[in-house]
N, C-alpha and C positions, 0 to 999 in steps of 0.2 A: 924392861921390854914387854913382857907380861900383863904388868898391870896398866902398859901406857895400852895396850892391845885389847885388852878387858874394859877399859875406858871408852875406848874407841867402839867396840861392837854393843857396849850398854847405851851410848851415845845415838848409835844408830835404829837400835831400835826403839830409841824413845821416839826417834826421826819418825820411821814409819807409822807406829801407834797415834804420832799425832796426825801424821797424812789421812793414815785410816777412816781419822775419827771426824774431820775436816772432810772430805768425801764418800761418804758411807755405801750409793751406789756399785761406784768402780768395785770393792775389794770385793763388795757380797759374790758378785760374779766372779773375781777371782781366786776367791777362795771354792766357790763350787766348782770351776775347772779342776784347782785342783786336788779335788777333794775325789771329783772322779777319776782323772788320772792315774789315783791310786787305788781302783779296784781293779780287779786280774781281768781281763779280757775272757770272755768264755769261746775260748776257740772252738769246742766241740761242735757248738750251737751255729756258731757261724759256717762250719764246715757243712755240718745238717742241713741248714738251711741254702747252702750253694747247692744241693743234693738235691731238695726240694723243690724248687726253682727249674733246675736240668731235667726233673720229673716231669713236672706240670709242664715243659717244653716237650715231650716226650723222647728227651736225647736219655734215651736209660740206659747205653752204657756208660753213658758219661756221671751220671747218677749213681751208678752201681758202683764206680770208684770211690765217690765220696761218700755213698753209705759205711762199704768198706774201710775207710779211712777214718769213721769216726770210733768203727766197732773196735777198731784195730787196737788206736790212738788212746780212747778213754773209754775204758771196757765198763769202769766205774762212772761215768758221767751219768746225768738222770736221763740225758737224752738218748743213752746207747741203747734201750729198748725199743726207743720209738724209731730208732735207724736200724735196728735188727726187721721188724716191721714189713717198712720201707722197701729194704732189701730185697725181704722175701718177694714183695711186691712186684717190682722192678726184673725180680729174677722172672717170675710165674710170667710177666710180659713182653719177655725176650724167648721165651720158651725154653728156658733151664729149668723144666719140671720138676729131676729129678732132686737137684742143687737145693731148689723151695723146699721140696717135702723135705729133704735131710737138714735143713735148718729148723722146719719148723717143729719137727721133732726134737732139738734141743735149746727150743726158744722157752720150753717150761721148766728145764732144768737153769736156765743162765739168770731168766727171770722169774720167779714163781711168783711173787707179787706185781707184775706189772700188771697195767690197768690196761696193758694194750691184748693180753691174753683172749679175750673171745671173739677178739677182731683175728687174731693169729688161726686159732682154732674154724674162724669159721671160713678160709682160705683153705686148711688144710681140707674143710670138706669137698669144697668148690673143687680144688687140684684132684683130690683122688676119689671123690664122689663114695667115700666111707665115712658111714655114720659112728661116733660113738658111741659104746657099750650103752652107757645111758639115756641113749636116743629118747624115746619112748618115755620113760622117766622126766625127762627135759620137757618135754610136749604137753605133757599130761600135770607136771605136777603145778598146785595151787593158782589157777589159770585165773588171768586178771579180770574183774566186775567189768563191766561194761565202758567203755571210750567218752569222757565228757567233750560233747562238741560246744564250742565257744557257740552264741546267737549272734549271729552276723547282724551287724549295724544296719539300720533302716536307711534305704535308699534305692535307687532305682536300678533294676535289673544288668547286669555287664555286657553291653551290648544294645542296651534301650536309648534312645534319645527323647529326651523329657520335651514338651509341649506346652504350649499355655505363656509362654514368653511374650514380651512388648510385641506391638505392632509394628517397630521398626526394627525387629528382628530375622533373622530367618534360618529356621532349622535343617542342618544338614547331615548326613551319619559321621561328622565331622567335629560336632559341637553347634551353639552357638554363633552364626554368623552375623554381622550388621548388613542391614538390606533395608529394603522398602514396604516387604510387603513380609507375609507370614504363612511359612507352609510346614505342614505338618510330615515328615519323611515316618517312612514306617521304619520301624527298628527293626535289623534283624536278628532272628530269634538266635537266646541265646544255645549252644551246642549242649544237647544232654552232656552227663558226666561220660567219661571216656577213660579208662584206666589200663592203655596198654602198656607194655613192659618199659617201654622207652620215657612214659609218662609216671605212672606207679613209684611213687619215692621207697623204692623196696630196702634201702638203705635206712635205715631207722634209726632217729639221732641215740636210740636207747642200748645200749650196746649187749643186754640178755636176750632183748626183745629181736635187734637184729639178726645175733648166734642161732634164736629159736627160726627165725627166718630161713634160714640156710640150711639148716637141721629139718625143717620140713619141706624144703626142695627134694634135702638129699632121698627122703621119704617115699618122697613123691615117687624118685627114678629108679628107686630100688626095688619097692612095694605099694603100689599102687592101690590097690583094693585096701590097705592096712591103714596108709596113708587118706584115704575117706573115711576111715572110720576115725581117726585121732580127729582130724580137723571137724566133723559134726562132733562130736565131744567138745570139742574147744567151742565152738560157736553158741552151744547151749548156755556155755559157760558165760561165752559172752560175742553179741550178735555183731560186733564190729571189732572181733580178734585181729589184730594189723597181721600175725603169724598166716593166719588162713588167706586173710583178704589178699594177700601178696602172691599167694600161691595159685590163683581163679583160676590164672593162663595155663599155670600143668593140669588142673581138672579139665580145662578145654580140649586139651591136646589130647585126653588121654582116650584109648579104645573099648576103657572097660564102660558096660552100660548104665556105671554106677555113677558117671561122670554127669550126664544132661541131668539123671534124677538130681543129683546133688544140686546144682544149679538152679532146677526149677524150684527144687525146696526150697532154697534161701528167697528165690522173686515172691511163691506163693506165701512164705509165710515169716520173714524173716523183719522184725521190730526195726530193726536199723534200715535207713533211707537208702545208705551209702553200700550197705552189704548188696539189697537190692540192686540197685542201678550198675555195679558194676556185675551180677550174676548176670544181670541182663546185656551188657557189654557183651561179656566173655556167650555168653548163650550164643549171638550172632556170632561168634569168632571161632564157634565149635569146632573140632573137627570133622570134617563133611557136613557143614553146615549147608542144608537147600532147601527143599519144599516142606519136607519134615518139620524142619526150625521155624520157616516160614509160617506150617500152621500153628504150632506150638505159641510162637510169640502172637501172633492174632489170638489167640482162643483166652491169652491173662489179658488181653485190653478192658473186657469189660469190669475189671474188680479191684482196676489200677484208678491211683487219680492223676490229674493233670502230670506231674512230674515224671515219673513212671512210666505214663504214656509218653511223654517226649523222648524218654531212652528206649522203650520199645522203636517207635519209631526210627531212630537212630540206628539200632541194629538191625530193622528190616530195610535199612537204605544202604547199609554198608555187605550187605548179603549176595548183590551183584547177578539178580536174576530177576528175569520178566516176571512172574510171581511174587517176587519181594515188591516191584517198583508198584506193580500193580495193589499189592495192598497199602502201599504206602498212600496213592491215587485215591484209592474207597475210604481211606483216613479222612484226609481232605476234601473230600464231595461228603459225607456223613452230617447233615444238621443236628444230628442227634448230641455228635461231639459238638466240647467248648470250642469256643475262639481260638485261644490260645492253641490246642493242641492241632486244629485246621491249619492253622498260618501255619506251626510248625512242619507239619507234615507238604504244605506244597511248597514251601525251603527247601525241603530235601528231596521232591521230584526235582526240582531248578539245579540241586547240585549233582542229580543220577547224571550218568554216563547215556543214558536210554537215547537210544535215538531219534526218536519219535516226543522227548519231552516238553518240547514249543506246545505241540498239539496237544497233551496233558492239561500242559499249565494253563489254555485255551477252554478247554475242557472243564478245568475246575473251577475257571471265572466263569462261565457262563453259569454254573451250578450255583456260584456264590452269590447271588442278587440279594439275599437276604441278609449279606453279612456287609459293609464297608470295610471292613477291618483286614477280613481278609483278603477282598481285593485288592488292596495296598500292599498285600503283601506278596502277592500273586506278580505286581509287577515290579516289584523290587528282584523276584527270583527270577524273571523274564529279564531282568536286565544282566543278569549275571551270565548268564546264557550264553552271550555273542553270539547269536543266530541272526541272519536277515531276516528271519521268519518271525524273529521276536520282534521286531522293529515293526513291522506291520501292524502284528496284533496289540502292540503296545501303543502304537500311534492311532488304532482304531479307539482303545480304552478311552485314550485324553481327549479323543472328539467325541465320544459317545453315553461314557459311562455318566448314570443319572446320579451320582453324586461328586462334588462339585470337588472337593478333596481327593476321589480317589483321581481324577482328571489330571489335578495339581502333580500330585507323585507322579503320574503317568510322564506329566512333563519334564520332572523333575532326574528321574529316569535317563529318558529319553537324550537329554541333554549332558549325560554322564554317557553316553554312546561314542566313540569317535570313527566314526562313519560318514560313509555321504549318503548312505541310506538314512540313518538318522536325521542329519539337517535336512536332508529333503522333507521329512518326514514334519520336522519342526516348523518349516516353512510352509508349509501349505495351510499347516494350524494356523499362521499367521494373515492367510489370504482372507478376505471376506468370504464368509458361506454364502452361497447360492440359497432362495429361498425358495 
């Protein structure tokens, strides 16, 4: 019975080996099925990531079970660090403060090599806004050379609309459109840089460099005047420190008088572009920012170039007083200034609050005759406006203005209004002129 059984199962597996070999396809797949069938399922990971998920939905008690559940479950899995983490996470935003800090106080004894440790630590400062012993230490020691910025690929500005296309084209701030004829739309200028907290990637994919982040927040709120001096040290060190640059908004905020100096030293003299432009951000965003700020950032125009000037401007638009709007006004009536930083500047009377900004932007085309460029641009921010009073003086432009482009935009404009002022306005351009 044995050997007829022996017979029987050698028999059959000759059966298969030759099926196998006869359809080579089918078995490969089958065999990888079950090849993985027999590796263990990583439950932790799966649980983690249902964790993860309930997070990123912001249901964190429901999150906080399954953090829970992994720590509990597999204290040794690789993933229980990153769900301790988590945890703490989830707990700090439920407001179990207390829960956070006593975890995270034994998150370097559970893990001391995790990779997640100065992500942990720099929570713990945020929750209790206490620096470490080696505060200072951290901040100060062997501070990085200077930021390589990649050179951004040749092309036309974000927010420009390129020209010069077929005759049976027609350009719109849209792209590209097929038309008949060929009109040149002014671009609008692009937005100086802008680095507020909500923007500011203060998260730094570098995880010393983020720790160091946090560590001179905590600087900031604890010691002020100390905190200025670490961060000019760092900057000497190196003029686009992401540590310092993150922190602009607590020098803005702060009352000591150590604060605007600091700022103006980076616009007046600071090598890096991006240091600059965002000192000049934060400048306008000071605290008690008004006539003071206002003359301060007029008086570095003349020793800026075009760029510079464009985030000046920027911040004398976002300053929210008849003094600001008005130097923004003497920007753009200035022949003395480029092209460039004109158009920009009456962009940003188009986009003040001012009440009286139709009559500006009125104001600064009749000043602009020597410029076409800028009148284009004049009525691009008139159109932005939605004033009946733009409608007028924009519909005066397209019958009037002696060049034959700026007309075009005017119409161009014009016909992006939806009003019955505007088609009124459209139609009468259509009627025969009286001679």
């Amino acid at each position: 019975m044995h050997s007829r059984m022996k017979w029987i199962s050698t028999n059959l597996l000759i059966i298969i080996v030759a099926t196998l070999a006869l359809v080579p396809a089918a078995p490969a797949q089958v065999r990888i099925v079950m090849q993985q069938s027999l590796l263990p399922a990583d439950e932790a990971r799966n649980v983690f990531n249902a964790g993860l998920k309930l997070w990123d939905e912001f249901r964190y008690t429901e999150a906080e079970s399954k953090f829970r559940e992994v720590i509990r479950r597999f204290p040794k899995n690789q993933i229980a660090d990153r769900s301790e983490y988590y945890l703490i996470r989830t707990l700090s935003r439920q407001g179990k403060r207390a829960d956070a800090v006593n975890r995270i106080a034994e998150f370097a004894k559970k893990y001391p090599k995790s990779q997640w440790m100065n992500d942990v630590q720099e929570l713990r400062i945020e929750l209790t806004d206490q620096m470490p012993s080696t505060a200072e230490t951290i901040l100060l020691r062997a501070p990085q050379g200077p930021t390589p910025f990649a050179t951004p690929a040749p092309g036309p500005t974000p927010g420009t609309v390129v020209v010069g296309v077929g005759p049976s084209q027609v350009v719109t701030p849209f792209g590209v459109q097929p038309g008949s004829f060929h009109i040149a739309v002014p671009p609008m200028p692009p937005m100086p840089p802008m680095h507020a907290p909500f923007v500011f990637e203060s998260q730094n994919s570098d995880p010393e460099i983020s720790l160091q982040q946090e560590i001179m927040r905590a600087v900031f709120r604890n010691n002020f005047d100390r905190a200025i001096e670490i961060a000019t040290e760092r900057l000497k060190a190196n003029p686009a420190d992401p540590v310092v640059l993150s922190s602009l908004n607590l020098i803005a905020d702060g009352r000591s008088p150590q604060a605007a100096s600091m700022l103006l030293t980076i616009v007046k003299s600071s090598p890096n572009a991006k240091a600059r432009r965002d000192a000049i951000y934060w400048l306008g965003r000071s605290r008690g920012a008004g006539d003071s700020t206002v003359d301060t950032l007029v008086s570095l125009l003349p020793a800026l170039g075009d760029e510079d000037a464009e985030a000046i401007i920027y911040s004398l638009s976002q300053v929210r007083s008849d003094k600001a709007l008005n130097a923004v006004v003497t920007i753009a009536r200035d022949k003395s200034k480029s092209e460039r930083v004109r158009s920009n500047a009456a962009y940003w009377v188009g986009q003040s609050r001012g009440p009286n900004r139709v009559g500006l932007l009125q104001d600064i085309y009749k000043n602009s005759m020597d410029n076409a460029k800028v009148r284009q641009q004049i009525t691009y921010a008139l159109s932005q406006t939605r004033d009946v009073q733009a409608v007028a003086v924009m519909s005066n432009i397209a019958e009037t203005d002696p060049d034959l482009e700026v007309r075009k935009n005017a119409v161009y404009w014009l016909g992006g209004i939806r009003s019955p002022e505007a088609t009124q306005a459209l139609e009468r351009l259509l009627l025969p002129q009286k001679k």
